[in-house]
N, C-alpha and C positions, 0 to 999 in steps of 0.2 A: 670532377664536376658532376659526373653519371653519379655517384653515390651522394652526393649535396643535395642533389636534386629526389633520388629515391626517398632520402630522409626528409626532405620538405612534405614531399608527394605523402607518405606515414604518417608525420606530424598531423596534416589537414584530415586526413580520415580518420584517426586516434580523436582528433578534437572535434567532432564531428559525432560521435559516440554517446547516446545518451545517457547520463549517470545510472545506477546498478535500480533503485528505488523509483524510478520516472515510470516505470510500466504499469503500474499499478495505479488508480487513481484514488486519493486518499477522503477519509469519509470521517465520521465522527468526530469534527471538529481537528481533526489532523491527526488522531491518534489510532485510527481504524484504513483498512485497506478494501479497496471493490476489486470482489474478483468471484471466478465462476463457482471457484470451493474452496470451502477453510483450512487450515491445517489442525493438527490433532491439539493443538496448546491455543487455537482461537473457538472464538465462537459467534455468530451472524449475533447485531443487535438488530439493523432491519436493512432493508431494501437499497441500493444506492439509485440512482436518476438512471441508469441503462438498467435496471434490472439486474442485477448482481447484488449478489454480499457483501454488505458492512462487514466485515471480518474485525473480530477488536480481540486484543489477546484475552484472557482469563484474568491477569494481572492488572488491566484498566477497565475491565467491566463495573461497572457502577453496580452497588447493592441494593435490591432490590428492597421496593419501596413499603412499608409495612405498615398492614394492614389494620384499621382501627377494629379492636376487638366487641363484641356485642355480647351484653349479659343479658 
């Protein structure tokens, strides 16, 4: 009964545990992370609402927008 009850008691705090991705609050349309600093394969597109990094990989960075030439 003492160990039925240990494993309930683990169960409820196990499931009680935030998913791995939940710390971070997500930004550019779901695809970018807010946080204080990037890693080496991201790069900030701008600002999130507390003041932190849009962090968006290198690999979902939108290309930039090109510029009309003048003769």
């Amino acid at each position: 009964m003492t160990q039925l009850l240990l494993l309930l008691v683990a169960l409820l705090v196990l499931g009680h545990a935030p998913p791995g991705r939940s710390e971070f609050k997500r930004c550019w349309k779901g695809q970018g992370a807010c946080r204080t600093y990037c890693t080496r394969q991201e790069t900030y597109m701008h600002l999130c609402p507390d003041a932190s990094l849009c962090c968006l990989s290198y690999a979902l960075k939108p290309p930039p927008v090109p510029r009309p030439e003048y003769e």
